[in-house]
C-alpha positions in Angstrom: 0.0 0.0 0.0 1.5 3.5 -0.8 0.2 7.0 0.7 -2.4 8.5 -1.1 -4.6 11.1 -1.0 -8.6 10.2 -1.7 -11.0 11.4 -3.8 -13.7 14.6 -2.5 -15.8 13.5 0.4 -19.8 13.4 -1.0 -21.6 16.2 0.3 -23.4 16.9 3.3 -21.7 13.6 4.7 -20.7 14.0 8.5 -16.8 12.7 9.4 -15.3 13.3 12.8 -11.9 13.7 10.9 -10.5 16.3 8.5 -8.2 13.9 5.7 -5.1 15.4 5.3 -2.0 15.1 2.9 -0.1 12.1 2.8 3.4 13.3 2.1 5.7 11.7 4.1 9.5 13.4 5.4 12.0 11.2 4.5 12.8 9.0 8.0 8.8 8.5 7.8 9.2 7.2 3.9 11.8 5.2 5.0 9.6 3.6 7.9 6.8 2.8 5.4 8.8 1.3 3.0 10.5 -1.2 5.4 7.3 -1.9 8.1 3.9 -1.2 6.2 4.0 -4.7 4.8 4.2 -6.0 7.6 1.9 -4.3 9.9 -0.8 -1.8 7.9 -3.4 -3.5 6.8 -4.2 -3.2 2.4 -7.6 -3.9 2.3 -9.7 -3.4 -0.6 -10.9 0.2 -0.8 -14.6 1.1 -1.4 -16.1 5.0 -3.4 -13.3 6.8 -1.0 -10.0 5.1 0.1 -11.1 5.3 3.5 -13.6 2.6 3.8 -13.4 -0.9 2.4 -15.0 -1.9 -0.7 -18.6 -3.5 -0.2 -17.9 -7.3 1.3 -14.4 -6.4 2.6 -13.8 -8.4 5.6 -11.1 -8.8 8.0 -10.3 -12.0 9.3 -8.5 -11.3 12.8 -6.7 -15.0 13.0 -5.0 -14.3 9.7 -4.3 -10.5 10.0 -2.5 -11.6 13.8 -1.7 -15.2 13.2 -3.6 -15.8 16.0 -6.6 -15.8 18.0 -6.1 -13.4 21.3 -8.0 -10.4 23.3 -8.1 -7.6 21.0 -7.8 -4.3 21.8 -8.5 -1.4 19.1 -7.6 2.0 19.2 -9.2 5.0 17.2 -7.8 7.6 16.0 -4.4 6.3 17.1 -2.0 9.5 15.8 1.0 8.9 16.1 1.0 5.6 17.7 2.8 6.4 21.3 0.2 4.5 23.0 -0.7 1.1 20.6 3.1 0.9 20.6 3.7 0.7 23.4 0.9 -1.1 24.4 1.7 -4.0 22.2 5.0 -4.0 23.4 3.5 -4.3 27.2 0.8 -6.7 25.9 2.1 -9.4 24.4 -0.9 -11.9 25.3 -3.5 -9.2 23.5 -3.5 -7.8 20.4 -4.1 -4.6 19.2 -5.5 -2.8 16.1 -4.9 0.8 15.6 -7.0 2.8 13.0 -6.1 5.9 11.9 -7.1 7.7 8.3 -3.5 10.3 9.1 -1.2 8.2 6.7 2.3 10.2 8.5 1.2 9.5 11.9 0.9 5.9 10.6 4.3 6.1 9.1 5.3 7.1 12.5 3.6 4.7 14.5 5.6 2.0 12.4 8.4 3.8 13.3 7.5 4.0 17.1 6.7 -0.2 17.0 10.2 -0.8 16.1 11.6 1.3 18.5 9.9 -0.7 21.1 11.4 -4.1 19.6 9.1 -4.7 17.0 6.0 -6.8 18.6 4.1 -8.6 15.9 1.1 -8.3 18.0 -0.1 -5.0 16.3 -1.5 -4.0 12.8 -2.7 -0.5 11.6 -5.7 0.1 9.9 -6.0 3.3 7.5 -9.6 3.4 7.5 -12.6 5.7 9.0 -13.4 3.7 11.9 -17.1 4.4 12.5 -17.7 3.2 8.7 -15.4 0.7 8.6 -15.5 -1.3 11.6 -18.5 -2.3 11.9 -18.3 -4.0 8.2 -14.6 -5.7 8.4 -14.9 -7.0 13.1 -17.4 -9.8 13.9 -19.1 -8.9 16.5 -18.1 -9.4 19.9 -14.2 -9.6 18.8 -13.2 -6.5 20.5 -12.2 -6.7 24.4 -11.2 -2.7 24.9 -12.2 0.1 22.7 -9.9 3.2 23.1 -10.2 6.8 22.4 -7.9 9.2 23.2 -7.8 13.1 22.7 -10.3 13.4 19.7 -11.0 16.4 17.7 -12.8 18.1 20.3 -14.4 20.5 17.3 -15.3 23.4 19.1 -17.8 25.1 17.6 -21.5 24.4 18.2 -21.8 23.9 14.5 -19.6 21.3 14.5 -20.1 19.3 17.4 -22.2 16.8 15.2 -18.5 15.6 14.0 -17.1 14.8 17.5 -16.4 11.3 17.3 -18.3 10.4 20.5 -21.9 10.7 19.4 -24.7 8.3 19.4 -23.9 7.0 15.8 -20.2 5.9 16.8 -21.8 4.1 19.9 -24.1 2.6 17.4 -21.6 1.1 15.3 -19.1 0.3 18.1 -21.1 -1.5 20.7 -22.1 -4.5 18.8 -18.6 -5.3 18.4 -17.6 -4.9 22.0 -17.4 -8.2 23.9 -19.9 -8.8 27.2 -17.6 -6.5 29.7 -15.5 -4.9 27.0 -14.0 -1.4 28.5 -14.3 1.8 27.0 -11.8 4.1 27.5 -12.1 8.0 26.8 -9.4 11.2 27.5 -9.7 14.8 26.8 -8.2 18.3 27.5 -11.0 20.0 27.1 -13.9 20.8 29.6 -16.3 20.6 27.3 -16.1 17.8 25.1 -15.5 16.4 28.4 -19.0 16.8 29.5 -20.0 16.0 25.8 -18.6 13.1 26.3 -19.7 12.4 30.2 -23.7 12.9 28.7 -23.5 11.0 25.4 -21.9 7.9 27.7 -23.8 7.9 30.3 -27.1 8.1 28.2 -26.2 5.3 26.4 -27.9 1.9 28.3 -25.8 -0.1 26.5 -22.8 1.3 29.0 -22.2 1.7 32.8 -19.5 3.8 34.4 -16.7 2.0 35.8 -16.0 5.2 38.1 -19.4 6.3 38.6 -18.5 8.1 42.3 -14.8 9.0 41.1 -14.4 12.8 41.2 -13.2 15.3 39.0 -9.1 15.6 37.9 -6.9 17.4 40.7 -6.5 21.2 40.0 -7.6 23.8 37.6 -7.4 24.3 34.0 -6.9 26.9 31.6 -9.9 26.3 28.9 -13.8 27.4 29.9 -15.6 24.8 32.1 -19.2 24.1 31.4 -21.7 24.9 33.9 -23.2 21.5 33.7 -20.2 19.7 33.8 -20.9 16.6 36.2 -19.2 16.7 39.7 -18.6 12.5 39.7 -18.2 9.4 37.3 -14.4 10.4 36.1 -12.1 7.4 35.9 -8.3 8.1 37.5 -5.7 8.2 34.9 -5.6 5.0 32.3 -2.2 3.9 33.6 -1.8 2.4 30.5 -1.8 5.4 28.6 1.7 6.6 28.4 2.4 10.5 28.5 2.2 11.5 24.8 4.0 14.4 23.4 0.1 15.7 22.5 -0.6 15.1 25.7 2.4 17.1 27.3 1.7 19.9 25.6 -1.6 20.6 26.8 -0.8 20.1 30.1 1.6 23.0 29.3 -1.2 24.9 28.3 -2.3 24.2 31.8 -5.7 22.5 30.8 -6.7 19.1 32.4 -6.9 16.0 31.5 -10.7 14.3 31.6 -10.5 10.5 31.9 -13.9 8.1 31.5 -14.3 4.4 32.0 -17.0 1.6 30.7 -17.7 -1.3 30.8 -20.0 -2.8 27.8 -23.7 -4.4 29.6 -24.5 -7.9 28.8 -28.1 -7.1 26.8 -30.4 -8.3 29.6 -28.8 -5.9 31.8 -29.2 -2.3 29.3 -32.9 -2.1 30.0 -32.1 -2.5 34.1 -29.5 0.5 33.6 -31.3 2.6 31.6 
């Protein structure tokens, strides 16, 4: 598979991602050349090269080599975390997706840093339309999302990637007691994301007394921002250089936990 850029999205049609260029610096070339065979995934491609043609399917034992706990990341950037995750992990694997061609290139680059685990792929597709076509459901053990575009304006906030439609196509893939994991530095997708959750029957807080992050941050907080049902710190996220930064800019970090209901119990919770 070799970077490109797709074709004009179809109007009116709602993405949680802007597609950017695909040119790559050299050290990043040089990393795709050597690793993508190896560890991105060249599915076929469907209208746009970022969703799979109609009856693509991914088979997980033959993508891995393997049949293990599989834990998927979306919108994985640069690929600080599924690195090193992998790397941590060897009994699970793990499946990063991310449209961002150079901060696959990266992440390829960051998975032979950390000695190369074969227990990761990469996936260059738009998750919510994607996923839900190529998994089985009930193959996914932990579901990860970490620092989304928070799109700020009110316009916009029908692209945040944690809406009803991306729990929609998500949940039937998540195992009975599959975790959810959300972070955010800012207040308000925060509570955006706090609401949509926690609305959701489907889902139950694994933190639903924790309190809000230590300290104050720099960005507006929403008056209705809840008070309780923040997780601590995902200790396996590792400090990302995203993630650094906007603790420089002296904003907070907004952790969430869930765990996926078996279906007899969403009607209880809800």
């Amino acid at each position: 598979m070799s970077p490109r850029s797709g074709p004009h999205r179809r109007q009116r049609e709602v993405v949680s991602f802007v597609r950017r260029g695909a040119r790559l610096t050299r050290s990043r070339q040089d990393s795709w050349d050597r690793l993508s065979d190896a560890y991105v995934l060249d599915l076929p491609r469907g209208d746009r090269d970022t969703v799979p043609a109609d009856g693509a399917r991914l088979d997980l034992a033959e993508a891995f080599g393997r049949s293990a706990e599989l834990v998927v990341e979306v919108g994985s950037g640069q690929g600080e975390n599924i690195a090193a995750a992998a790397a941590a992990a060897p009994q699970r694997d793990h499946l990063a997706v991310e449209v961002y061609v150079p901060g696959l290139a990266q992440t390829l680059d960051r998975i032979e840093r950390a000695g190369s685990p074969r227990n990761v792929r990469l996936l260059p597709l738009d998750a919510q339309r994607s996923l839900p076509q190529l998994l089985p459901e009930h193959s996914v053990s932990e579901l990860w999302v970490f620092f989304p575009d928070p799109w700020h304006k009110s316009k916009h906030h029908k692209r945040r990637l944690i809406n009803p439609p991306f729990l929609d196509a998500m949940a039937p893939l998540l195992t009975e007691g599959a975790t959810v994991r959300l972070a955010t530095d800012w207040a308000h997708y925060a509570a955006h994301m706090h609401h949509v959750m926690g609305a959701d029957p489907r889902f139950a807080s694994l933190h639903p007394d924790g309190p809000r992050p230590e300290g104050t941050t720099s960005d507006e907080v929403p008056g209705d921002l809840p008070e309780t049902g923040w997780a601590p710190r995902f200790e396996g996220r590792v400090l990302t250089s995203f993630e650094s930064k906007a603790q420089a800019a002296g904003r907070l970090v907004w952790d969430l936990a869930y765990t996926r209901l078996p279906r007899h119990q969403e009607d209880e919770h809800g």
